[in-house]
C-alpha positions in Angstrom: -26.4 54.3 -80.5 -29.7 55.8 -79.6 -28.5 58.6 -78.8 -26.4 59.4 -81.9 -29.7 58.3 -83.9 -31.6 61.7 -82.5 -31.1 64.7 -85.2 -30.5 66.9 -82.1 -27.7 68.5 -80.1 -25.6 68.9 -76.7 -26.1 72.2 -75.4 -25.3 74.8 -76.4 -19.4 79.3 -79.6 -15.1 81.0 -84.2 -12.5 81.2 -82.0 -12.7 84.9 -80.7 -12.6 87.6 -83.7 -12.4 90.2 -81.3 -9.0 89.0 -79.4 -7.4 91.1 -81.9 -9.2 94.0 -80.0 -8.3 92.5 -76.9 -5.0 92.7 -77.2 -5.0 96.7 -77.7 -8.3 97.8 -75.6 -7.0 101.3 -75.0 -7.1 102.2 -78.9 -10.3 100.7 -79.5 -12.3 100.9 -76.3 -12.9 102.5 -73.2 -14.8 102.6 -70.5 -18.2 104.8 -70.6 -17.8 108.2 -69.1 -19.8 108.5 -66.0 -22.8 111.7 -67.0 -22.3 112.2 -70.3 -25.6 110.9 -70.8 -24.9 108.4 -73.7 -25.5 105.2 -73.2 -22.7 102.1 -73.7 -21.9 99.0 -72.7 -18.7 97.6 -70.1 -19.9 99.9 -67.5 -16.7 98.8 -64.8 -18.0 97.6 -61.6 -21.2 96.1 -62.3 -22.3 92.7 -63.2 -24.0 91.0 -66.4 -26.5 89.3 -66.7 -27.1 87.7 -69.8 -30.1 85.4 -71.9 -28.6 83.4 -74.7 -29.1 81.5 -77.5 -32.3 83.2 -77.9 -32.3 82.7 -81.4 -29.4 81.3 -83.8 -28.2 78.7 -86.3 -26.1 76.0 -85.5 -24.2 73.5 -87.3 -22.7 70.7 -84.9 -21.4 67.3 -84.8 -22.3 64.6 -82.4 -20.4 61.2 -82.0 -19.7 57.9 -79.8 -17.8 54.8 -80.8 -15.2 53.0 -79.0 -12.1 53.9 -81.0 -12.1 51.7 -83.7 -13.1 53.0 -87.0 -15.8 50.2 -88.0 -18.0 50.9 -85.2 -17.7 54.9 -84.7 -20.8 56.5 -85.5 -21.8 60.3 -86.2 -24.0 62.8 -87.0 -24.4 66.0 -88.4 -27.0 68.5 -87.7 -27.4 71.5 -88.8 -30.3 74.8 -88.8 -32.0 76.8 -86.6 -32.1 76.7 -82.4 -33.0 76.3 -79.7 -33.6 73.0 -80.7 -33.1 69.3 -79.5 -30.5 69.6 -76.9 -29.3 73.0 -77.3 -31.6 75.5 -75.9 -32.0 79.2 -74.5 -29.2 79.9 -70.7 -28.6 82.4 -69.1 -25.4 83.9 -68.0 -23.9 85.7 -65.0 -20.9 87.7 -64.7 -18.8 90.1 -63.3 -17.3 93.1 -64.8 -14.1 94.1 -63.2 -12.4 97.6 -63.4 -10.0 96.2 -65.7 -12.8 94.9 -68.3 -12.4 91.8 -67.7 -14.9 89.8 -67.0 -15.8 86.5 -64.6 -18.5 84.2 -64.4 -20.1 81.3 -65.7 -23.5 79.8 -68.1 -26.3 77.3 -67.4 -28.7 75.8 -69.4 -31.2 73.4 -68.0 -34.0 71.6 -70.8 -36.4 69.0 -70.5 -38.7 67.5 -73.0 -41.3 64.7 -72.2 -43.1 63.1 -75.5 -46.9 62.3 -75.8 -46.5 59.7 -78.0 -47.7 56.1 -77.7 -44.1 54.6 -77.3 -43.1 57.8 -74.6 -39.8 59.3 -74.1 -38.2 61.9 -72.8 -34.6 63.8 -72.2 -33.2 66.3 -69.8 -30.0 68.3 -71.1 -27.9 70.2 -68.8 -25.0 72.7 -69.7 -22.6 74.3 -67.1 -19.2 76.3 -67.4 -17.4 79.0 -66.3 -16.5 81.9 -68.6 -13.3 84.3 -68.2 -13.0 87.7 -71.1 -13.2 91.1 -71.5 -15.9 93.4 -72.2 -15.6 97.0 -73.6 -17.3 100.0 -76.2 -16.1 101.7 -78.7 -14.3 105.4 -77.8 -16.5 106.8 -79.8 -19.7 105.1 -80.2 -20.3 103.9 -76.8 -23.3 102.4 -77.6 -21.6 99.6 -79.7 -19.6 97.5 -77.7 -17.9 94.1 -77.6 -17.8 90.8 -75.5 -15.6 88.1 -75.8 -15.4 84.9 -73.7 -13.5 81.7 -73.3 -14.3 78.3 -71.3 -15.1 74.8 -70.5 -18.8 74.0 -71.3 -20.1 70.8 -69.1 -22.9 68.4 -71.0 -24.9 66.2 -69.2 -27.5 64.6 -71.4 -30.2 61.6 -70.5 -32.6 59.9 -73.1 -35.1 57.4 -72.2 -37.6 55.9 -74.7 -40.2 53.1 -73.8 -40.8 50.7 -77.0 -43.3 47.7 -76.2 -42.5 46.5 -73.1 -38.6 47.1 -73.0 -37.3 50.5 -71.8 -34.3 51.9 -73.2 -32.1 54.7 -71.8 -29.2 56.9 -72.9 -26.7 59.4 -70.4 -24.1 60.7 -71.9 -21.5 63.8 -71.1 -19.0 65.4 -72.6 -16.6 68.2 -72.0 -15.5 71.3 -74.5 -13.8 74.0 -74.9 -15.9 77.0 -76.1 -15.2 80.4 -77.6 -17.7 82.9 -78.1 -17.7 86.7 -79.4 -20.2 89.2 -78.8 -21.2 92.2 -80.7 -23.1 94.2 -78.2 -25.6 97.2 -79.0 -26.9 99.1 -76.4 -30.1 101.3 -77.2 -30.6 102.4 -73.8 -28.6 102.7 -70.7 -28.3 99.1 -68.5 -29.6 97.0 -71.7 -28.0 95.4 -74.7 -28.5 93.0 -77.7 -26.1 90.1 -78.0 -25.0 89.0 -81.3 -22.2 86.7 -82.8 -20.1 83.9 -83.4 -19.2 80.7 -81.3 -16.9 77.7 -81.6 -16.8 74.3 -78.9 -14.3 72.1 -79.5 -14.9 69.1 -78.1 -12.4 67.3 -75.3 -13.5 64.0 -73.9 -17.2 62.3 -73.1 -18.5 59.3 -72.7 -21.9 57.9 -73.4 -23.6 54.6 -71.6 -26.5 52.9 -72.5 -27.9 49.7 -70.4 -24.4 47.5 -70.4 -22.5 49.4 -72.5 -20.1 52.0 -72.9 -18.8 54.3 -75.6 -16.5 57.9 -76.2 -18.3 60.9 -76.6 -17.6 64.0 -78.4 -19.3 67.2 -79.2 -18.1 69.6 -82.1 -20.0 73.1 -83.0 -20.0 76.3 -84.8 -22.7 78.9 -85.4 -24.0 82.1 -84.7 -26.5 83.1 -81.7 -28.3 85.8 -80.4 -29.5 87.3 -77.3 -30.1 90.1 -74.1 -27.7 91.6 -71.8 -28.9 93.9 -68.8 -26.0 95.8 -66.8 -26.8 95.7 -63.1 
C-alpha cells in the first residue's frame, strides 16, 4: 500500500489518569475564587481555547489489509511531532458551571514536495470533545483537563512516478482519550501537558481500483497553550 509504505501518521491521546479525580472534584478541585488575585485555571463560564500538539512524542501504528492475514500490512512509527500526518490543532471549548467541558478539535495539514517525481498530501482531523476541567483547592494555578471523543481522519496522498500518477485517500475513525496537566503562570493563560490514547474503530483506504480496512492505533505525550476567554 502506498500509503502504509510512508513512515508518517494520521492525525493527531492513556486512557484518562485524571478520571480518578473526576470522580471526586469537590476534594480535589474547585473553582477559582473570583478577587483573590491568584491566578488558576477552570474559570466556570468561559470558553477555551486551545493550541495542541505543539510539541510531543508519539508512538503509533498504521495499517490496511483486507482481513486476511497474508496480505495485512503495518507500520510502526515512532518519535517526535508534529510530523507526517500528525500536526499542530487547535481546540475550542466551553466551560460550563459544572466543569464540564464541550467542544471539539481540528487539524488541517498540507505538504507539497519539490522533488523531481512530485507529491503531495493533505491530512485533516475533526472530533468533538466532552470532560471536565478544574484546579487544585489549593494551588489554583495547577490545574487539570481531561477529555474523551471520536477523532475523524481524512488523509489523501498523491505521488507522480514517470508518467503514471498514483493516489492514496484513506479515513479512519477513533476513539481518543487525552489528559491535561495545566499550569497557569498568569491569569487567562495556561501550558498544556500530558498523556493521550486513540484507539482505533473502523477506516478504509482506496487507492486507483482498490480497496482496503483501515486502522489507526496511538499513544504518546503532547504539549501545548490554553487561553481562558
Amino acid at each position: 500500500m502506498a500509503l502504509v509504505g510512508k513512515p508518517a501518521a494520521i492525525g493527531t491521546a492513556a486512557a484518562i489518569a485524571t478520571l480518578a479525580l473526576l470522580s471526586a472534584p469537590s476534594a480535589h478541585a474547585q473553582e477559582p475564587a473570583a478577587g483573590d488575585g491568584a491566578p488558576g485555571f477552570g474559570e466556570r463560564g468561559s470558553v477555551l481555547f486551545s493550541v495542541e500538539n505543539v510539541f510531543g512524542v508519539l508512538d503509533q501504528t498504521y495499517s490496511a489489509g483486507n482481513g486476511n492475514n497474508s496480505t495485512n500490512t503495518s507500520l510502526n512509527d515512532n518519535g517526535f511531532f508534529p510530523q507526517g500526518f500528525v500536526g499542530t490543532r487547535i481546540g475550542i471549548n466551553g466551560l460550563l458551571s459544572s466543569g464540564i467541558t464541550l467542544g471539539g478539535i481540528v487539524g488541517v495539514w498540507n505538504d507539497t514536495s519539490t522533488n523531481q517525481n512530485g507529491g503531495s498530501f493533505t491530512s485533516v482531523n475533526i472530533g468533538p470533545r466532552f470532560g471536565w476541567a478544574g484546579c487544585l483547592k489549593k494551588y489554583k494555578a495547577l490545574g487539570f483537563w481531561g477529555r474523551v471523543g471520536p477523532t475523524f481522519q481524512y488523509v489523501n496522498f498523491s505521488e507522480t512516478i514517470g508518467n503514471t500518477n498514483a493516489s492514496v485517500d484513506a479515513w479512519a475513525l477513533d476513539l481518543s482519550f487525552e489528559a491535561f496537566i495545566v499550569w497557569s503562570p498568569v491569569d487567562h493563560f495556561g501550558l498544556l501537558a500530558g498523556p493521550n490514547v486513540d484507539i482505533g474503530l473502523t477506516g478504509h483506504e482506496s487507492s486507483q481500483n482498490t480497496g482496503a480496512d483501515f486502522g489507526y492505533h496511538a499513544v504518546g505525550m503532547s504539549f501545548g497553550l490554553v487561553f481562558e476567554l
